[in-house]
N, C-alpha and C positions, 0 to 999 in steps of 0.2 A: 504494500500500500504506500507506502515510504518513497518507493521508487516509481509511483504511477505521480504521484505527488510532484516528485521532484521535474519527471518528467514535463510534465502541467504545466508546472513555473518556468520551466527552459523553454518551453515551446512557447509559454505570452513574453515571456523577453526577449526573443528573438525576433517576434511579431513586431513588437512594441517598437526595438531598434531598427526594423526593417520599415516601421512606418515613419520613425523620426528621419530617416532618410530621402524616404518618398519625399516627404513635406519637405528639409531643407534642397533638395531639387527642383520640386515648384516652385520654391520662394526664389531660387537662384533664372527661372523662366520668367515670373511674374516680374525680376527686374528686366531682363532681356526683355517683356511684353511692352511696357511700361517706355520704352524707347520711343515705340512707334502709337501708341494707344494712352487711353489716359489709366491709370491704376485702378482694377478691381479690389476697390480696399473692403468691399463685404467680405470677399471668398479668400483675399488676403488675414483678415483677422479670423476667420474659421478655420483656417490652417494654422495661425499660432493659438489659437485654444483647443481647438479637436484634433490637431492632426491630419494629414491625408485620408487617412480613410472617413474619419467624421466627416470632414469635412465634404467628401464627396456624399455620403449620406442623405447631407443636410442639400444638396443640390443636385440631385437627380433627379431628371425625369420633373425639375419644377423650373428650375432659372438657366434656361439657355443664350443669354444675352453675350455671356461671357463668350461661350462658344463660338457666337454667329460673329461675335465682333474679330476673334480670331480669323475666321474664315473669311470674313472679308476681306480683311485684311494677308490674306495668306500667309497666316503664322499657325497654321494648325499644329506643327511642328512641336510648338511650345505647350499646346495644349495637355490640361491634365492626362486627359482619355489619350494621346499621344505619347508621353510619358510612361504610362503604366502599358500599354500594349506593345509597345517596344523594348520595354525592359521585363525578362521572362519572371524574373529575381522579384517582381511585385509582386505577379500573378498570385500567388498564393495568399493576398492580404483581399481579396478583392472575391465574393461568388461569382459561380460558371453563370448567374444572368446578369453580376456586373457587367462581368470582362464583354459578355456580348452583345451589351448595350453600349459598351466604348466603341467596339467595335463595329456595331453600324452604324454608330452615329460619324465616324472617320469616314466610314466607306459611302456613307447617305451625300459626304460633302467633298468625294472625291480623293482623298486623301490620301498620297503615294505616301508609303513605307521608307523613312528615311530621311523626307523631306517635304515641304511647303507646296509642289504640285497637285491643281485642284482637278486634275485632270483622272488621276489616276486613284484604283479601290484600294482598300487593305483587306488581304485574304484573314 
């Protein structure tokens, strides 16, 4: 029992450090965003209180503003949902109907694997 325990605790600290990561990588895009666009400072402060994955929580599937402004802008690149489907090393912070609501919302707006081209899906 000791050991399903311990278990337990190393698998939410792994999480945990793997989400504090996620999040300081948004926030390292949100400046890169932030060049061209004005700062999303709602989704900006729900990443330094919830974290990445809260914070995605808190904004799915209700406030796509951020997104479209990305895509107009052909920065999908920097986008959350772009971030975590590119990096395989998230996936597992994220459920199988996140990940495939990232991923059509990438593929709904074109979104080449790799880069900024609206032209092209992500598999």
């Amino acid at each position: 029992m000791i050991e399903n325990d311990q278990a337990s605790e190393n698998g939410h600290a792994a999480r945990a450090a793997l989400d504090i990561l996620l999040t300081k990588a948004m926030l390292a895009n949100l400046r890169e965003i932030a060049r061209v666009i004005p700062p999303r400072t709602r989704f900006t402060q729900m990443l330094a209180q919830h974290g990445a994955v809260g914070a995605w929580d808190r904004v799915k599937r209700t406030d796509t503003s951020g997104f479209t402004a990305l895509y107009l802008n052909e920065l999908l690149h920097l986008s959350f949902e772009a971030l975590v489907v590119e990096n395989a090393e998230y996936h597992r912070l994220f459920s199988a109907d996140d990940m495939a609501e990232m991923r059509r919302l990438l593929r709904e707006h074109g979104y080449q694997s790799g880069g900024s081209n609206r032209s092209d899906g992500v598999t």
